[in-house]
C-alpha positions in Angstrom: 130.8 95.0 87.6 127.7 94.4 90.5 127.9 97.5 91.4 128.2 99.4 88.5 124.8 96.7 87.1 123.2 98.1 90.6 124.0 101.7 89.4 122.9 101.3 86.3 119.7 99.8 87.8 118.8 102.6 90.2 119.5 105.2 87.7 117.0 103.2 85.6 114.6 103.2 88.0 114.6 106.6 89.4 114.0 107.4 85.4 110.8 105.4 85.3 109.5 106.8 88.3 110.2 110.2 86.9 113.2 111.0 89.5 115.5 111.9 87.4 115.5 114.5 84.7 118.2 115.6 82.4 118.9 114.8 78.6 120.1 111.5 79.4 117.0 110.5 81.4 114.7 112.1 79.1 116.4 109.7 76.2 116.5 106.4 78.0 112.5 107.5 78.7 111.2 108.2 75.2 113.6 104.6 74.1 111.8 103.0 76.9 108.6 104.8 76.3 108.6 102.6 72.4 109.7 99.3 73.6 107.3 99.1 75.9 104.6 99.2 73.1 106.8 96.1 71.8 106.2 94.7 75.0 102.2 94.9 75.4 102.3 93.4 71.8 104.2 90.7 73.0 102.0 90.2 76.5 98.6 90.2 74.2 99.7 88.1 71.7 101.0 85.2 74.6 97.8 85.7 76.6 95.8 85.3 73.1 97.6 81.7 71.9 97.2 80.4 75.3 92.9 81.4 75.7 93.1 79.2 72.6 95.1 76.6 73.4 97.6 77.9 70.5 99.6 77.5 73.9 99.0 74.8 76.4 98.7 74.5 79.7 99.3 71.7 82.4 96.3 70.5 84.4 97.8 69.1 87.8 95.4 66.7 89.8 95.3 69.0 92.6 94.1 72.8 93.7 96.5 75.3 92.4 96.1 79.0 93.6 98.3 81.4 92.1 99.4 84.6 94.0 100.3 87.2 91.7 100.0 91.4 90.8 100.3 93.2 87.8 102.8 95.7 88.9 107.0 94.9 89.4 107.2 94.5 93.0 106.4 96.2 96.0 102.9 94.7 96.6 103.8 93.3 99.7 102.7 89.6 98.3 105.0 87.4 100.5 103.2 87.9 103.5 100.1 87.4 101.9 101.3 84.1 100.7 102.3 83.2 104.1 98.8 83.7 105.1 97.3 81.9 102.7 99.9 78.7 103.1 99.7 78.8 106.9 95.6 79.1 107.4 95.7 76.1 104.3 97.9 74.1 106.3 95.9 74.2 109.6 92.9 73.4 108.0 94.6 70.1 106.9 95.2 70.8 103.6 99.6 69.2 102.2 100.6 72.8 101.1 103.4 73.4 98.5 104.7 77.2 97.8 106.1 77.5 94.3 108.7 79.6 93.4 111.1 80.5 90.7 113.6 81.7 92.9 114.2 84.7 91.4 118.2 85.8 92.0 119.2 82.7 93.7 122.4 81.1 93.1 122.9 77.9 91.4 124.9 75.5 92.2 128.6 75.9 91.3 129.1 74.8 87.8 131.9 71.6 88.4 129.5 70.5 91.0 126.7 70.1 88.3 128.5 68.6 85.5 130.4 66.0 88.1 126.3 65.3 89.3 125.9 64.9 85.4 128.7 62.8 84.4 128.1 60.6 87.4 124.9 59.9 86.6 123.0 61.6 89.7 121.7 64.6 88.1 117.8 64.3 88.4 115.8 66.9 86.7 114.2 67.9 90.2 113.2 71.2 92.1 115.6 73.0 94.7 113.6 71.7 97.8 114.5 75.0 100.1 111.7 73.3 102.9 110.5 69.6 102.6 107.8 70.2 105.6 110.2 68.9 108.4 113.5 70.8 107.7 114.9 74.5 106.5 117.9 72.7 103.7 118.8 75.7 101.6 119.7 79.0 102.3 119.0 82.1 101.1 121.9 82.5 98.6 120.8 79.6 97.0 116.8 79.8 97.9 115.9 83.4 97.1 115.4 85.4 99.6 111.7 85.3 99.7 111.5 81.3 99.3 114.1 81.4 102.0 111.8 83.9 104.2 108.5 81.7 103.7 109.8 78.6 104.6 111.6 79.9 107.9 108.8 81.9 108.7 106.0 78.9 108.0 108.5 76.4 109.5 106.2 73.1 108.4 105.4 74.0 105.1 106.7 72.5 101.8 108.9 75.3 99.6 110.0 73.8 96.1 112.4 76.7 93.3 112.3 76.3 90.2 111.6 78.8 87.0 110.0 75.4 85.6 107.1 75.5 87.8 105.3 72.5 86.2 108.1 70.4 86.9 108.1 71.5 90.4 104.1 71.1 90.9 104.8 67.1 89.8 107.3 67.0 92.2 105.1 68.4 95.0 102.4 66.0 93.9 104.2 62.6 93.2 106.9 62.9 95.6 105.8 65.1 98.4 101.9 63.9 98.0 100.5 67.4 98.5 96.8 68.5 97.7 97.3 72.2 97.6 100.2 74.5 95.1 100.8 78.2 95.7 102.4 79.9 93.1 103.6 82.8 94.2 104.1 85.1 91.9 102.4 83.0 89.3 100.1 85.3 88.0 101.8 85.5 84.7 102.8 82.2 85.1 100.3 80.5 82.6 101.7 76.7 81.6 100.5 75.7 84.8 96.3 76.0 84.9 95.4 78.1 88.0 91.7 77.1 89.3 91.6 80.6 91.8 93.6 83.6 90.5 94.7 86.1 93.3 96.2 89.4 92.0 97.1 92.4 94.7 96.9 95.5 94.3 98.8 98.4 96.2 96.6 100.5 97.1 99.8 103.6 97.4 100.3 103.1 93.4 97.5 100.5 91.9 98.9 100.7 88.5 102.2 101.9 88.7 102.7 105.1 86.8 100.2 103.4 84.3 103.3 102.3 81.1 104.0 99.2 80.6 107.5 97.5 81.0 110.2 98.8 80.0 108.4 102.4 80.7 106.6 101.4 83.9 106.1 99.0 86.6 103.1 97.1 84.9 104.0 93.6 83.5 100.1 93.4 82.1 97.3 96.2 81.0 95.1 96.7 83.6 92.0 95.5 81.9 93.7 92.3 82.2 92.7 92.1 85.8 89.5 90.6 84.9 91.2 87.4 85.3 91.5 87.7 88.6 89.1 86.0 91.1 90.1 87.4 94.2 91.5 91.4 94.3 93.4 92.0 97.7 94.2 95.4 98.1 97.2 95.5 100.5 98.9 98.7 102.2 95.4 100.4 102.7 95.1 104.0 104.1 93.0 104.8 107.0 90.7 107.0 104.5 89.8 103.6 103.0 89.8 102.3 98.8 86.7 103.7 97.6 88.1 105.0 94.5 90.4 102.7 93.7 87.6 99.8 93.9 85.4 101.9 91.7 88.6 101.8 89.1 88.9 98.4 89.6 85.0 97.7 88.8 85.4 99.5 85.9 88.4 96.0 84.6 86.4 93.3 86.9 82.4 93.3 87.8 82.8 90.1 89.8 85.8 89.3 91.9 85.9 89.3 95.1 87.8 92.4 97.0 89.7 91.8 100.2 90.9 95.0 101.9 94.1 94.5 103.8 97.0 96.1 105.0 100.6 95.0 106.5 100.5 94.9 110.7 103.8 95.4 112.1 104.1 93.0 114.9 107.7 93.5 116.7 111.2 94.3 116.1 113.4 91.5 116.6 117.3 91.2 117.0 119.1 90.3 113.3 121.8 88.7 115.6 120.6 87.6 119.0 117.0 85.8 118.1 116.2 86.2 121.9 116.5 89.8 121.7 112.7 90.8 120.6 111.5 94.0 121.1 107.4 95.8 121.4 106.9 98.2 119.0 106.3 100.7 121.7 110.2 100.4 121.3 110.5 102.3 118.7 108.7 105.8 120.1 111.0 108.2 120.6 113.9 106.6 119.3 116.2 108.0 117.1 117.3 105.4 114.6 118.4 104.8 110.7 116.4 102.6 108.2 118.3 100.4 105.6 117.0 98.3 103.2 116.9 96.8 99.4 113.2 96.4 98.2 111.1 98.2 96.0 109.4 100.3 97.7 111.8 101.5 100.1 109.6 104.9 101.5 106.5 102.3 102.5 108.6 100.6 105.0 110.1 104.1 106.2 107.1 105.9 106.9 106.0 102.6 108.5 108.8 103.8 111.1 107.9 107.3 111.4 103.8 106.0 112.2 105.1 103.9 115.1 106.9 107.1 116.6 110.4 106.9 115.5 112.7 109.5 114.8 114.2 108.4 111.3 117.9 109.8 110.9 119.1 108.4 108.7 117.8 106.1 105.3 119.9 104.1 103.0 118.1 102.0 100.2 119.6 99.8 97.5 118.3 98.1 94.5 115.9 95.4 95.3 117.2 92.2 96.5 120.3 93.6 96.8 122.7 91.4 99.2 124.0 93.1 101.2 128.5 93.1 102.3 130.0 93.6 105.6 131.8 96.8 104.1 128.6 98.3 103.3 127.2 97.1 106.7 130.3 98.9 108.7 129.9 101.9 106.3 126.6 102.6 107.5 126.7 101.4 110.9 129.5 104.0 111.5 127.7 106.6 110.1 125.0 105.6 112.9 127.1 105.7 115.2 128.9 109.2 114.6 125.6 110.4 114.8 124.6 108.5 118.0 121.8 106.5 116.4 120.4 103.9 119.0 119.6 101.2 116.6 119.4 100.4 112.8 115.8 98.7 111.6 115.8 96.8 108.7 113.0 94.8 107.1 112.2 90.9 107.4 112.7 90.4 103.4 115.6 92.5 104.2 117.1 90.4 107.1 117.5 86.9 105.1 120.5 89.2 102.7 122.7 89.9 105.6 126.0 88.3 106.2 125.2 85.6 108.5 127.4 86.3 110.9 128.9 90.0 111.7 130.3 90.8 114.4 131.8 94.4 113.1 128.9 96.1 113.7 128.3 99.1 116.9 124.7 99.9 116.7 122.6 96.9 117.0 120.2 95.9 113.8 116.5 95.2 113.7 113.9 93.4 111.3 110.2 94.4 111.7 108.3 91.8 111.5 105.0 92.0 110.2 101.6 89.8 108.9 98.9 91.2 107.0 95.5 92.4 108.8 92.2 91.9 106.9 90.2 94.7 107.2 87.3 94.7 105.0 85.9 91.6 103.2 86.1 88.6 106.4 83.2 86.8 104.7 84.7 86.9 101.1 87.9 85.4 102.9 86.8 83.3 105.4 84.1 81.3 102.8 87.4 81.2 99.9 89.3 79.2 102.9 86.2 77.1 102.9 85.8 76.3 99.8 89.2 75.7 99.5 89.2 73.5 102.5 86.5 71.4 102.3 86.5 67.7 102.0 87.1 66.3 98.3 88.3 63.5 96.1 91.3 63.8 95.1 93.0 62.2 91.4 96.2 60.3 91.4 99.4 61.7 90.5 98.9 59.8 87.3 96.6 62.4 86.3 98.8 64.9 85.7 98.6 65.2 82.1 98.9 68.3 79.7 
């Protein structure tokens, strides 16, 4: 049944993004094509009741910076929320990341109901990192909750798809200042005082439909919202169309030009075994990986020097199994591939420990580089940073 729903998923995709063609294709486009007029209807109408308070939203006693887009995916946004979390951190602010978690595993059920009937079931968040200590996994974190708090190592991660819950948490219990929601951009029960939408600059708007048809979740006149606009993956030719575009939806934000720096390979199983990415020239090598924008992180490959033999992507956040491990693995190695590179997001879905494989695997790590826009960063972490009184948890109110 999972793979047949991944099937079903890629074929799905692959007719959004116009990769398919066919009668079939062309019929799930045009049924897809209507409900996504349903679905901007639906997006209006919600943004409309909360600007008037039809809806409400919570108003936490703290700062709360939401990290969001406007596309499905394939922004690049966790390691711009790792940026943001770690600088926060150093300056002194008590940093929380917010997630919802999105594909991780509950709890099995008799484990819940016993927590129930015994009267220890407290309506809490999953605490994947309390600050001190890595407690969940990523089965059961999300693999990009899971990813942030290994990666930050002293930062607070709370999951949760009730995120006001979870900010009261990270306030009363874990006394923290500062609430990154990431992907909170259409997250609106929870008031955000700086909105932070990315863009990528390789598709902006997706192929410009709404969801079900596209990749957008909002119109993009709705990026007026936004007080901050990172544009992340940026060509060497620079944005200069793309930021007139985005002038035309928002006079006044802020643009932050940026794009993803690969900083090493490391060893999936032997930590100790990190490698320069001088590594990689030369080499001939497969790719494999389950995000959304699979060809970003190959071509990645291919600017560092690699010879890339071999690509296999899957649906994104796809875990992956040990038989489709040794399936590809053996492929590399009837072609005499000298190592398999995978991605960091990527890495945190592998079987823990595999011991079946004959080519060695990889993760690229990488951070993101500002390029253009150091003073419109480096005064938001001031702002954001400096000295202020600060309400008691009490004041949380609605």
């Amino acid at each position: 049944m999972r793979r047949w729903l991944e099937a079903f998923e890629e074929f799905a995709i692959d007719v959004i993004l116009e990769r398919r063609y066919g009668k079939r294709a062309l019929a799930l486009r045009w049924f897809l094509y209507w409900l996504s007029w349903l679905f901007t209807g639906g997006v209006q109408t919600r943004l409309w009741l909360f600007r008037h308070r039809l809806l409400r939203s919570h108003h936490p006693a703290c700062l709360v910076i939401s990290i969001g887009n406007l596309t499905v995916g394939g922004t690049g946004k966790t390691p711009v929320v790792e940026k943001f979390a770690r600088t926060l951190q150093d300056h002194g602010r008590r940093v929380a990341i917010l997630s919802r978690g999105y594909k991780s595993k509950k709890p099995p059920l008799f484990r819940r109901l016993q927590r129930k009937w015994l009267g220890l079931e407290r309506r809490k968040p999953r605490i994947v990192h309390d600050g001190q200590r890595l407690l969940l996994d990523s089965r059961f974190a999300g693999d990009e909750p899971f990813m942030l708090a290994k990666s930050l190592g002293n930062v607070i991660v709370l999951v949760d798809k009730d995120r006001v819950r979870a900010a009261m948490h990270a306030i009363r219990e874990m006394k923290c200042d500062t609430l990154i929601l990431d992907d909170g951009m259409q997250y609106l029960h929870l008031k955000h005082r700086l909105e932070i939408c990315l863009i990528d600059a390789q598709a902006p708007f997706g192929n410009e439909y709404l969801l079900p048809r596209g990749t957008l979740r909002e119109p993009p006149e709705n990026l007026r919202r936004a007080s901050y606009i990172f544009i992340t993956k940026t060509p060497k030719r620079g944005n200069a169309e793309l930021i007139e575009r985005i002038r035309e939806y928002n006079r006044t934000a802020e643009i932050v030009e940026c794009r993803h720096q690969p900083l090493y390979l490391r060893n999936l199983y032997d930590p100790d075994d990190r490698k320069p990415l001088e590594y990689l020239n030369g080499k001939y090598i497969a790719a494999i990986s389950g995000i959304a924008r699979p060809e970003s992180f190959e071509q990645s490959l291919v600017a560092l020097g690699a010879n890339l033999e071999i690509t296999k992507s899957f649906a994104d956040h796809h875990r992956f199994t040990d038989r489709e491990l040794q399936e590809f693995a053996s492929r590399c190695s009837r072609r005499d591939l000298e190592f398999i590179v995978t991605t960091e997001k990527d890495s945190v879905r592998f079987p823990p420990k595999f011991a079946g494989l004959e080519t060695p695997v990889y993760y690229l790590r990488v951070e993101i580089e500002i390029l253009s826009g150091h003073e419109g960063w480096e005064g938001l972490v001031e702002r954001l940073c400096a000295p202020q009184k600060l309400l008691a948890p009490e004041r949380f109110f609605a």
